[in-house]
C-alpha positions, 0 to 999 in steps of 0.5 A, a space after each residue: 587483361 583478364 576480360 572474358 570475351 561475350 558474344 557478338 550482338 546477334 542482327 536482332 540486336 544490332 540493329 539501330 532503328 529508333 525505338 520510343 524514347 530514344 529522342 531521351 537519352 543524352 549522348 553522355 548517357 549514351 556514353 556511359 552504356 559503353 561495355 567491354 565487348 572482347 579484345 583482339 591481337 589480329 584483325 581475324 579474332 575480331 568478331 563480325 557484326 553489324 554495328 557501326 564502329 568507331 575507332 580511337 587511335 593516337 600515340 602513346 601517352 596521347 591520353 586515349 584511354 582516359 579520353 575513352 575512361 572520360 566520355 564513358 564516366 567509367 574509370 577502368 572501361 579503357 585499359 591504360 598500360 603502366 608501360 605506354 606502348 605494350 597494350 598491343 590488343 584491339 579493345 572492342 565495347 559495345 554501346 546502347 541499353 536494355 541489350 539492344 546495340 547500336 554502335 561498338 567502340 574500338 580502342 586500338 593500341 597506341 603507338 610511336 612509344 620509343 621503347 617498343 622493339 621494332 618489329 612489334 612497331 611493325 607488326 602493329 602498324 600493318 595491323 591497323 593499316 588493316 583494320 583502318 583500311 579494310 574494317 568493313 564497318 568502320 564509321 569514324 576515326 577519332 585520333 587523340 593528339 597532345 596539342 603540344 606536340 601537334 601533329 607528328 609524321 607517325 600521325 599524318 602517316 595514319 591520315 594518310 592511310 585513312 584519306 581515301 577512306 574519308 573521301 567516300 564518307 568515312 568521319 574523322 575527329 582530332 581530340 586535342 587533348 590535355 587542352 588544359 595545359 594551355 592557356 587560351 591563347 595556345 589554344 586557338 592557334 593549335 586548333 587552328 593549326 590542327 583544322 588546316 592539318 586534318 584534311 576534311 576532319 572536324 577538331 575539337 579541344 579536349 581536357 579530361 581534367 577539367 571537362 573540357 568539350 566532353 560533352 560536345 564530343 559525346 555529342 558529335 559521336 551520338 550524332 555520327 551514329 544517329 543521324 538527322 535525317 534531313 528532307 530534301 529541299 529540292 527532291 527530284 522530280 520523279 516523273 
């Protein structure tokens, strides 16, 4: 990939606080604000910032990168190697208009890919055992998975990793993607099978082909980065 890396957003303008408007924007016009950020082989090259994160994972030939291409309506914002399996770099994009940032998106190499030598596998899964387990400000998890295929111990592996992390808040989302290549009925058992599966995360179906639940994902990682702040039917008595 042939991208320059920009600077990392200063504080001044990671920071998320509501502006005049904002209540305007559309989560897929949010979406389309996705810019490439910089690209990564260890974790240490990452920058730091303070924007919350959120990172797509998923094996190869999962779809991730036209799930990311989809949501963003950016045909070539996510790099979808010819060879699945030897993008081997963290992908970081940047979100939010007129130069101030609020949220970053990272794309981490897809895995599981059969033709990939060994110690490449190795070294990549410690590498995002790492940045899932320590990336301080890593918000949520989307992890793409083909619903024909379901679940795979490489992907309850990954759950596993995570769980600890989900249970002190940390969000998570299943894409079932390529839903289109079932049929409704299909459809319903895998997203059921899936909810029982995904301990505590939220599943959805996902087809980039036909458009399906584009709109309601852009909408869950808009609200996981713009919280309702909901008051407190009953607050404490502070005397």
């Amino acid at each position: 990939m042939s991208h320059s890396a920009p600077r990392p957003p200063s504080p001044a303008e990671a920071a998320p606080a509501p502006t005049p408007g904002a209540a305007s924007v559309t989560p897929l016009g949010w979406m389309h604000t996705a810019r490439f950020l910089t690209t990564a082989a260890q974790l240490q090259h990452l920058p730091a910032h303070e924007l919350p994160e959120i990172a797509f994972v998923g094996r190869s030939n999962a779809g991730k990168s036209t799930c990311i291409n989809t949501l963003t309506q950016q045909k070539q914002l996510a790099f979808a190697s010819k060879k699945p399996g030897r993008t081997q770099h963290i992908n970081l994009f940047s979100l939010g208009k007129q130069g101030v940032h609020d949220a970053v998106l990272a794309d981490l190499p897809g895995y599981g890919y059969a033709a990939v030598p060994k110690a490449d596998k190795a070294r990549w899964q410690r590498v995002m055992a790492n940045y899932l387990v320590s990336r301080p400000n890593l918000l949520g998890v989307v992890m793409l998975c083909d619903p024909r295929h379901g679940l795979t111990d490489l992907d309850e592996a990954l759950l596993d990793i995570i769980r600890p992390r989900v249970e002190e808040g940390l969000k998570f989302l299943v894409l079932l993607t390529k839903a289109d290549k079932l049929t409704r009925a299909e459809q319903a058992k895998v997203l059921s099978i899936t909810k029982l599966q995904a301990g505590g995360g939220d599943v959805k179906l996902f087809s980039a082909l036909k458009k399906q639940g584009v709109e309601e994902t852009a909408k869950h990682l808009w609200d996981w980065i713009h919280p309702v702040n909901t008051p407190d039917p009953n607050p404490a008595d502070a005397s």
